[in-house]
C-alpha positions as a LaTeX table, in Angstrom:
\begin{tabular}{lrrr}
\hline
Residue & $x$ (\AA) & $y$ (\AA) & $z$ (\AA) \\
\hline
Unk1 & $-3.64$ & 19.97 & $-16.13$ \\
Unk2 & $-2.46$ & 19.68 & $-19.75$ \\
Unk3 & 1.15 & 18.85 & $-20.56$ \\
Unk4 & 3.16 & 21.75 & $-20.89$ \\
Unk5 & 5.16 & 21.42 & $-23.94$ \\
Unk6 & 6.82 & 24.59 & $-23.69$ \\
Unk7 & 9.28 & 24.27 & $-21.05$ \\
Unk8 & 13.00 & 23.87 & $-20.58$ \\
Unk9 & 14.54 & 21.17 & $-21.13$ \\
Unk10 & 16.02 & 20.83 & $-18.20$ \\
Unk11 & 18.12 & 16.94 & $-18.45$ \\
Unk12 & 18.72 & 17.56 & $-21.83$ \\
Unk13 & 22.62 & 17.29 & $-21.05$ \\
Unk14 & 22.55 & 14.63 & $-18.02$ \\
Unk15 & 25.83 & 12.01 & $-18.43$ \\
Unk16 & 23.56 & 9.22 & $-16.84$ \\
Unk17 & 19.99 & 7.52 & $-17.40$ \\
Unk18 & 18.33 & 9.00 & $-14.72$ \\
Unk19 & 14.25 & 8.39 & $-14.10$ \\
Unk20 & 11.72 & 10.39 & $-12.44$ \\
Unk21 & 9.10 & 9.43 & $-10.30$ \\
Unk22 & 6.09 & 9.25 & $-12.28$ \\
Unk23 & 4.08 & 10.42 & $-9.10$ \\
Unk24 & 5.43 & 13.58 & $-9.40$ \\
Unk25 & 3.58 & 14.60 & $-12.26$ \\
Unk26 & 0.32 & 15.24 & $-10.57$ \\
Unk27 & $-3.06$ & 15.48 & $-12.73$ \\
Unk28 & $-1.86$ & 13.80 & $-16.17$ \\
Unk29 & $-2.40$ & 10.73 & $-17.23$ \\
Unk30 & 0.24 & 7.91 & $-17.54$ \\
Unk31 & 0.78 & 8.46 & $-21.57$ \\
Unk32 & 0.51 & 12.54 & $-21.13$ \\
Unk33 & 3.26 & 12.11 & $-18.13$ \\
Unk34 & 5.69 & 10.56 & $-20.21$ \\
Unk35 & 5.31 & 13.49 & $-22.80$ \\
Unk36 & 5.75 & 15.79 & $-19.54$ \\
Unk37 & 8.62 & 14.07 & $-18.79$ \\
Unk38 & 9.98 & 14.10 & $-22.80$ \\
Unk39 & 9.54 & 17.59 & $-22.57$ \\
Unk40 & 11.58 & 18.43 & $-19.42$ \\
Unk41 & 14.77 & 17.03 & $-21.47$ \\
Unk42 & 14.87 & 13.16 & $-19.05$ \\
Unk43 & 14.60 & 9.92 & $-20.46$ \\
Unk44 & 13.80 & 7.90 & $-18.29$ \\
Unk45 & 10.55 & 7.63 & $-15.39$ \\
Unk46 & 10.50 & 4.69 & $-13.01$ \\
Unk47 & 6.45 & 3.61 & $-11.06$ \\
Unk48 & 6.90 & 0.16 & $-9.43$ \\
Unk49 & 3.44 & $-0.40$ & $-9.72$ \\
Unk50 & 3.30 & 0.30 & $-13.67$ \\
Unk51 & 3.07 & $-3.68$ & $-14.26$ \\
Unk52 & $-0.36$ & $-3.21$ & $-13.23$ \\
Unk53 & $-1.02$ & $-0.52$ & $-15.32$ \\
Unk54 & $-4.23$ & $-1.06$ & $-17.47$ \\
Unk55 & $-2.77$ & 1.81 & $-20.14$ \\
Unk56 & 0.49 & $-0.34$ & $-20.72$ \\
Unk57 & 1.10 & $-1.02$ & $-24.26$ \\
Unk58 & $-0.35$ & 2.47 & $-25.22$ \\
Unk59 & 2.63 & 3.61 & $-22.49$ \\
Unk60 & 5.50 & 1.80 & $-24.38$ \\
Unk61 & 4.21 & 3.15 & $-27.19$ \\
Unk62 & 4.18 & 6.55 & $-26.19$ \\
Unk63 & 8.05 & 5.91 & $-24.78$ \\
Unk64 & 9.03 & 4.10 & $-27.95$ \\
Unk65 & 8.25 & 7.45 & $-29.59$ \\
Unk66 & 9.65 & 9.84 & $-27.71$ \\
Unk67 & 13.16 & 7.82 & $-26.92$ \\
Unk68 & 11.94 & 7.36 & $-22.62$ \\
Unk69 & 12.63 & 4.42 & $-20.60$ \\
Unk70 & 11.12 & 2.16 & $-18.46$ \\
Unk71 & 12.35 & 1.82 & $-14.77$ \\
Unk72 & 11.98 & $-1.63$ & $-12.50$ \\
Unk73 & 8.80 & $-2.60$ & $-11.91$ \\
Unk74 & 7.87 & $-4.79$ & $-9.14$ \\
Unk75 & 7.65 & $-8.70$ & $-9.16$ \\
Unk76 & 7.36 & $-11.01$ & $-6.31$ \\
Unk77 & 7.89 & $-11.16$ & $-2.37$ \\
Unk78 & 7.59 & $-9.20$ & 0.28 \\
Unk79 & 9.62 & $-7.07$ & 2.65 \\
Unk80 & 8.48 & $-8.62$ & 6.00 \\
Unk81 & 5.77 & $-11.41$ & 5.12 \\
Unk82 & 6.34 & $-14.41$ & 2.52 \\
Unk83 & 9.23 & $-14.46$ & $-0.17$ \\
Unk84 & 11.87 & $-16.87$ & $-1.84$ \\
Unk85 & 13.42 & $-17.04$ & 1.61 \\
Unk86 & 10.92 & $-20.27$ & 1.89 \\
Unk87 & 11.07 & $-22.92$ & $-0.09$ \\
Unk88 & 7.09 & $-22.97$ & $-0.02$ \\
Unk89 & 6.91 & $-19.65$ & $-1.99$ \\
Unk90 & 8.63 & $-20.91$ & $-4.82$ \\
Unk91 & 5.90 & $-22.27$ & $-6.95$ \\
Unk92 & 4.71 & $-18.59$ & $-6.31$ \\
Unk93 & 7.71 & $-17.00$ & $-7.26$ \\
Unk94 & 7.87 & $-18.44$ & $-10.55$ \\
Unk95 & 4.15 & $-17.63$ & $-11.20$ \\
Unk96 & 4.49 & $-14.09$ & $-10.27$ \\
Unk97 & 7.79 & $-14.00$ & $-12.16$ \\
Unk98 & 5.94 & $-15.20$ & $-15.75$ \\
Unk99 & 3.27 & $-12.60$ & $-14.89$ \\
Unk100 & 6.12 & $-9.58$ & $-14.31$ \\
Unk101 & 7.75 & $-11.00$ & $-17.60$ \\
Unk102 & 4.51 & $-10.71$ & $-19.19$ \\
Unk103 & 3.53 & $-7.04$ & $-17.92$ \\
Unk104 & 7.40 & $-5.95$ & $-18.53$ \\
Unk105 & 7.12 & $-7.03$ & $-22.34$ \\
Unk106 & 3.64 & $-5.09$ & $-22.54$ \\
Unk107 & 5.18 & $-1.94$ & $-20.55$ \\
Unk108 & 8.69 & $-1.74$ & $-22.81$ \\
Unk109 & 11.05 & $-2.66$ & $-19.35$ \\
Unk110 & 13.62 & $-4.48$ & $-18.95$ \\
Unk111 & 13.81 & $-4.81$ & $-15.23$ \\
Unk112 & 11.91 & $-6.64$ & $-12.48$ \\
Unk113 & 12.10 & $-6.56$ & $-8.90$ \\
Unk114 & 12.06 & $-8.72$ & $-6.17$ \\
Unk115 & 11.87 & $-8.34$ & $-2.20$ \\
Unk116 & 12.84 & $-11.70$ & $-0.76$ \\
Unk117 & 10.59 & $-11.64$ & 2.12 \\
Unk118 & 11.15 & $-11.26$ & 6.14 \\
Unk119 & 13.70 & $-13.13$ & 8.21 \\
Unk120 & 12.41 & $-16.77$ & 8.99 \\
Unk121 & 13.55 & $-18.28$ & 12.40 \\
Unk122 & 12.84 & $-22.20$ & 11.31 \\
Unk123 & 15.96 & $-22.16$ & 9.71 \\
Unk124 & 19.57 & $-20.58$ & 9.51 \\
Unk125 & 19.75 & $-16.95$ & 7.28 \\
Unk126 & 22.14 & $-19.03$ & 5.42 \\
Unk127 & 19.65 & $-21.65$ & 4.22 \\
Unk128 & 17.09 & $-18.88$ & 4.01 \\
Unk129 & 20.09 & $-16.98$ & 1.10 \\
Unk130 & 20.47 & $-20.21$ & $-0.47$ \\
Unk131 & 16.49 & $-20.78$ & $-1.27$ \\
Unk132 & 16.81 & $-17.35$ & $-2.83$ \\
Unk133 & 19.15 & $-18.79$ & $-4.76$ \\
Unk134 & 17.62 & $-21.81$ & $-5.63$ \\
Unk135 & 14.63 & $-20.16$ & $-6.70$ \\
Unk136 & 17.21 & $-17.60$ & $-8.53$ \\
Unk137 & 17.86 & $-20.80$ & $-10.68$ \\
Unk138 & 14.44 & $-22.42$ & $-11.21$ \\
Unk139 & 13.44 & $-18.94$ & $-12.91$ \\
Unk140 & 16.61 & $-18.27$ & $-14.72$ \\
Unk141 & 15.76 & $-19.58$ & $-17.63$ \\
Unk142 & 12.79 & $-17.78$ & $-18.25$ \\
Unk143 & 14.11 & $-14.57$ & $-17.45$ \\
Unk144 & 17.28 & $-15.40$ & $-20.17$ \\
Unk145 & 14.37 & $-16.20$ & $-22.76$ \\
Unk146 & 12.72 & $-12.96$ & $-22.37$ \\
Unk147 & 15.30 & $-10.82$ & $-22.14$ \\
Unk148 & 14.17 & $-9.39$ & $-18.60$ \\
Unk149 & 16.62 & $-8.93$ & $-15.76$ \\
Unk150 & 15.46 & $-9.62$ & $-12.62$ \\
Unk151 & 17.10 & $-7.47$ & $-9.66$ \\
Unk152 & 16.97 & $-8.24$ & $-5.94$ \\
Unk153 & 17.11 & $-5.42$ & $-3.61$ \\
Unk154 & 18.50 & $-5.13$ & $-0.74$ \\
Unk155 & 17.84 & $-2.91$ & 1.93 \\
Unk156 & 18.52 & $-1.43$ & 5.41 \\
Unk157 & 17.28 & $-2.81$ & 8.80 \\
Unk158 & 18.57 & 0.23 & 10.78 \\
Unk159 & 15.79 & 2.66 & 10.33 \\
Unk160 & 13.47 & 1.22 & 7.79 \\
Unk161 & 12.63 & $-2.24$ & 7.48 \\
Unk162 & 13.87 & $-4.39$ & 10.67 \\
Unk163 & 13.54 & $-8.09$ & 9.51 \\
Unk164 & 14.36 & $-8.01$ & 6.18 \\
Unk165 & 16.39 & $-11.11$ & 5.03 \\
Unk166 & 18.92 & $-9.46$ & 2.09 \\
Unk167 & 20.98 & $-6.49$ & 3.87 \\
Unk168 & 24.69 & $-5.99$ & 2.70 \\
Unk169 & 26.23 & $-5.46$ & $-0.77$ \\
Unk170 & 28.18 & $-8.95$ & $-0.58$ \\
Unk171 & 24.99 & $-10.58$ & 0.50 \\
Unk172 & 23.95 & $-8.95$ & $-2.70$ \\
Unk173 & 26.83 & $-10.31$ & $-4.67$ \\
Unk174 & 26.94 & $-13.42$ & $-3.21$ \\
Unk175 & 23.79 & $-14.15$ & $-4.18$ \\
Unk176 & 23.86 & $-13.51$ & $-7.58$ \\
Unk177 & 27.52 & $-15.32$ & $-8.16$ \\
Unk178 & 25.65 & $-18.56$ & $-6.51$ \\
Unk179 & 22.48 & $-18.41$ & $-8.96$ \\
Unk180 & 25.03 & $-17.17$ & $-12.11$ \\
Unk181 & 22.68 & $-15.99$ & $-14.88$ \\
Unk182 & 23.20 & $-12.60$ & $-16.75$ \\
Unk183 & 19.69 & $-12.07$ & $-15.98$ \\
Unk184 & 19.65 & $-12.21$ & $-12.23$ \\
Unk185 & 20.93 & $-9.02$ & $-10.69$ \\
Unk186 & 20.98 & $-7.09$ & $-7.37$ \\
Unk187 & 19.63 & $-4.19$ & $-6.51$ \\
Unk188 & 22.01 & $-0.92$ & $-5.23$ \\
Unk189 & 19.67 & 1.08 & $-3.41$ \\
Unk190 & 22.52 & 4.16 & $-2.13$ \\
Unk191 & 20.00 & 5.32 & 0.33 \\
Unk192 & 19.69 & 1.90 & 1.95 \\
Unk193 & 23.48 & 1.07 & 1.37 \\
Unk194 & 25.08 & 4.41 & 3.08 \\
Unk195 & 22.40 & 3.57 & 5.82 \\
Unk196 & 23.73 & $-0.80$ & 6.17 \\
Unk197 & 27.07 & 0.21 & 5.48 \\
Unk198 & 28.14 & 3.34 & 3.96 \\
Unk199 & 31.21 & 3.69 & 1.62 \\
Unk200 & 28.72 & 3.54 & $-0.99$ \\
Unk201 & 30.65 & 4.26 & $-4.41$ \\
Unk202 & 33.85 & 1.60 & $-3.41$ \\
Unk203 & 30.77 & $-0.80$ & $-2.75$ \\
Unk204 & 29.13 & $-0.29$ & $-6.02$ \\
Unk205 & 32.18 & $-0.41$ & $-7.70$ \\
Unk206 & 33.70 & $-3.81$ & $-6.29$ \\
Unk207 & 30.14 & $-5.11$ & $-7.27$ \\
Unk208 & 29.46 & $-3.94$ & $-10.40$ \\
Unk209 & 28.88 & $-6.74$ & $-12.04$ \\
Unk210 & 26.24 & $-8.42$ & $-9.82$ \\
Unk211 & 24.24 & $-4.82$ & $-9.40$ \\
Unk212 & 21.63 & $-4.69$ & $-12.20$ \\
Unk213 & 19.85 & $-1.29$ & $-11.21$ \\
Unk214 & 20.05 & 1.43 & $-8.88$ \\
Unk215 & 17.54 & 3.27 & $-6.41$ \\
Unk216 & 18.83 & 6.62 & $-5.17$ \\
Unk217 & 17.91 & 9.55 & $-2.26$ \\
Unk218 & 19.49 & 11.55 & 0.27 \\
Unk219 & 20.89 & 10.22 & 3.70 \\
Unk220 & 18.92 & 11.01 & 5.99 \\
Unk221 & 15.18 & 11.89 & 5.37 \\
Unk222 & 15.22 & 9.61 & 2.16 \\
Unk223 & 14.67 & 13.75 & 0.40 \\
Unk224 & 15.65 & 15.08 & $-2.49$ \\
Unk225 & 19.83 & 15.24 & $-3.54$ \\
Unk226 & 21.38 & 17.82 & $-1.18$ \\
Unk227 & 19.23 & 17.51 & 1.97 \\
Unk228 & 21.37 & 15.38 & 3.38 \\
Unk229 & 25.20 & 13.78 & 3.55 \\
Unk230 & 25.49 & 12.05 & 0.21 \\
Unk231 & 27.37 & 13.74 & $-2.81$ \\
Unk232 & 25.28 & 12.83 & $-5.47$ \\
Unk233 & 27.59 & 14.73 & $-8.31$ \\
Unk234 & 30.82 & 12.79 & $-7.12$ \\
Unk235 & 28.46 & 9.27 & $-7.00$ \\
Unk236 & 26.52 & 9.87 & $-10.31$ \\
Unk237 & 30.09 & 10.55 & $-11.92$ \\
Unk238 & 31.17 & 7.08 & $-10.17$ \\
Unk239 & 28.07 & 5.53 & $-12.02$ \\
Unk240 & 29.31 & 6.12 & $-15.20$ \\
Unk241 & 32.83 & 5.68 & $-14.59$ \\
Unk242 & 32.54 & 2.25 & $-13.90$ \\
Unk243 & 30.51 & 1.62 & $-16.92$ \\
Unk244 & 27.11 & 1.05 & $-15.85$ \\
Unk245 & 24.74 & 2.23 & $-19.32$ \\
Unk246 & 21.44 & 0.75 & $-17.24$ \\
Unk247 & 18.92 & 3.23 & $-15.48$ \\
Unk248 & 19.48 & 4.89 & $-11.72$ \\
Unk249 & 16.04 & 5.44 & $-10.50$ \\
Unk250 & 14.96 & 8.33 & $-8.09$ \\
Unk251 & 12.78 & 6.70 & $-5.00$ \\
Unk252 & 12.22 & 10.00 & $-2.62$ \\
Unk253 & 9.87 & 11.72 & $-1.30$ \\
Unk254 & 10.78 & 15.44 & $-2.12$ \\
Unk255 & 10.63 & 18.20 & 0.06 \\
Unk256 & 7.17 & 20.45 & 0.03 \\
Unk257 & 8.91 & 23.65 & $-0.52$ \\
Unk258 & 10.70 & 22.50 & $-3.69$ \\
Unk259 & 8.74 & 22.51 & $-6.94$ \\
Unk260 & 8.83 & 20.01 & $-9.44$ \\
Unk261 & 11.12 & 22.37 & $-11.82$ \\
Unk262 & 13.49 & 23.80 & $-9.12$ \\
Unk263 & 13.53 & 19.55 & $-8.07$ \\
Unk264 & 14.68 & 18.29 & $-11.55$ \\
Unk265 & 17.16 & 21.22 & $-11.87$ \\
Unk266 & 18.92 & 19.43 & $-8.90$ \\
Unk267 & 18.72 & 15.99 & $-10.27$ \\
Unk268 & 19.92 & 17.47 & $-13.84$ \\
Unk269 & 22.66 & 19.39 & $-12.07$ \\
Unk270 & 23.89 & 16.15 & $-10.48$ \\
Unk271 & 24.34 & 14.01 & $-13.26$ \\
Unk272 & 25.90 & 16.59 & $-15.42$ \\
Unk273 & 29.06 & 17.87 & $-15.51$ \\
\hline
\end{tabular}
């Protein structure tokens, strides 16, 4: 389908930098969907997989032009296999973190993400934090050079992903404080966070200066803002009370009776007000 210029422009007011999901624009290509996206008033899309893009540079360009940002994109690790958890992965990690840097520059991001791999039982969770962090620092460096943040995330073993090594908020923190670069961040996904540990916006907000970027969906069923038990207005406003200018990233699956218009009238109703 074309791109539809003449529509409403429906985030044109939105207090926060939120992205769409570029896989919600169906049928256009990666350039045309950010002119989609223009067009619908938001500023911002977010595709994990975008580093591998072949269309990159004309992308950026095509952002650059229309004032649209560039979510996280992914970078090394894994969520159950191999990660910085083990020391062995490290030559890896800084490979695959000069090749994010790389696709990030072509793309026009400023964010790169990292899973730090599955639980290891050869060794103690703590060592397993602290070769995250040593790897934190051996890439540091290169990440301060470019300009790139690099964001861990952390996420919920409840329902989703049993195994995973980097869980809570402070384990979030904690692990940033130890590597201590400006460039190495954590992750806030809420969905994951209200799942580990609820209380999501005094959590964000005591760690606000380790978080880097934020992932967002309803509790449960991972849906769409008001299909669940989160109050997306109140925690959007929390967002930018606290100061946060970076991007908060939609990662749902929404629901198949919703269309794409009636979904980004919710999102634009939440973050404005």
């Amino acid at each position: 389908m074309p791109v539809n210029y003449d529509v409403e422009k429906i985030g044109a007011n939105m207090k926060i930098k939120l992205a769409v999901m570029s896989g919600w624009f169906g049928g256009l290509n990666h350039v045309e969907m950010v002119e989609q996206v223009a067009a619908y008033g938001f500023h911002a899309f977010e595709n994990l997989g975008a580093g591998k893009w072949e269309d990159k540079e004309a992308v950026r360009a095509k952002c650059e032009e229309l004032g649209v940002e560039v979510g996280a994109i992914s970078c090394s690790g894994s969520i159950n296999g191999d990660g910085p958890v083990n020391p062995a992965f490290h030559d890896k990690f800084e490979s695959d973190v000069k090749e994010a840097i790389r696709n990030a520059k072509l793309l026009g991001t400023k964010v790169v993400l990292v899973t730090v791999g599955g639980l290891r039982y050869d060794m103690t969770q703590e060592q397993q934090l602290e070769n995250v962090a040593i790897a934190g620092r051996r890439v540091a460096p290169l990440l301060e050079d470019a300009g790139i943040t690099l964001v861990y995330e952390t996420l919920n073993i409840k329902v989703d992903h049993a195994g995973y090594a980097l869980v809570t908020s402070k384990q979030g923190s904690d692990l940033v404080k130890a590597i201590d670069s400006p460039n190495v961040k954590f992750l806030f996904d809420i969905y994951h966070q209200q799942i580990t540990e609820g209380d999501v916006i005094r959590n964000f907000t005591t760690y606000k200066n380790e978080i880097g970027h934020f992932h967002f969906g309803d509790n449960p069923g991972r849906r769409e803002p008001g299909t669940g038990e989160l109050n997306y207005k109140q925690i959007f406003k929390a967002i930018d009370a606290m100061g946060y200018k970076g991007i908060v990233s939609s990662e749902f699956s929404k629901s198949k009776d919703l269309s794409l218009e009636g979904l980004l009238k919710i999102l634009a109703d939440c973050a404005t007000w």
